[in-house]
N, C-alpha and C positions, 0 to 999 in steps of 0.2 A: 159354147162361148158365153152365153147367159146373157140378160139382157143390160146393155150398158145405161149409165147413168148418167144424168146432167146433172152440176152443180155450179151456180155461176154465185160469186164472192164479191163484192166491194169492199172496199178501207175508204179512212177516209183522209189518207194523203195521197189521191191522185192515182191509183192504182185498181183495178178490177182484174180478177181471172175466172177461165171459164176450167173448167173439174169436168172429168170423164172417168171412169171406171167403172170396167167390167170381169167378170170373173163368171171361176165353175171351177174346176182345180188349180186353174193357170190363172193369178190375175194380173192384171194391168191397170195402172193408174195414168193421166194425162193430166197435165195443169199448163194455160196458157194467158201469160200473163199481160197487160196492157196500162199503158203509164201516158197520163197527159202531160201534155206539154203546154203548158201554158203562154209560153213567146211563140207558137205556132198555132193557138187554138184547137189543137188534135190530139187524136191518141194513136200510140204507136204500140206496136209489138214490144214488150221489155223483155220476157223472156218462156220458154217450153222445156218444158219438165217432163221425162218420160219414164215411170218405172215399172216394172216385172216383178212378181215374186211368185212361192206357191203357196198355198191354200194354208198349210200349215206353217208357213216362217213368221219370224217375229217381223212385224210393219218398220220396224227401226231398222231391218237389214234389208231393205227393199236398194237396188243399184239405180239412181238417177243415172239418165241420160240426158244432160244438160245444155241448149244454147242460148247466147243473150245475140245483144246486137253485136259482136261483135263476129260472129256467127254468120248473122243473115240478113245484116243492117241496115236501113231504117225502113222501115215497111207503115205504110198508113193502116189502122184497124179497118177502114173500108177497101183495103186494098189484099188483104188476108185473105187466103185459102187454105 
């Protein structure tokens, strides 16, 4: 499985994600996105990004596996697992 990877992102409109990827023939990427809200002083869950590919395809044909809130909706970032 190889040893996976943290990358955590900020912007700077209100939005942070946390980056996962691991590999060995098989890889896999995770991206998990989080957006404040500012008429509730919080940040929420915006949206998770999941993809697969192997070792030799092009990173542009990697399949998202996509959901936002309307998916799993409204989650507090301290309420996430």
């Amino acid at each position: 499985m190889g040893i996976p990877k943290l990358d955590l992102g900020m912007r700077n409109n209100g939005y942070f994600s946390v980056k996962h990827y691991g590999s060995m023939t098989h890889r896999w990427k995770s991206i998990t996105t989080f957006k404040y809200n500012s008429k509730e002083k919080d940040w929420f869950l915006h949206k998770e990004s999941v993809g697969n590919y192997e070792d030799k395809e092009d990173l542009d044909k990697i399949l998202w596996k996509i959901k936002t809130v309307k998916d799993f909706g409204k989650i507090r970032f301290k309420e996430y697992r």
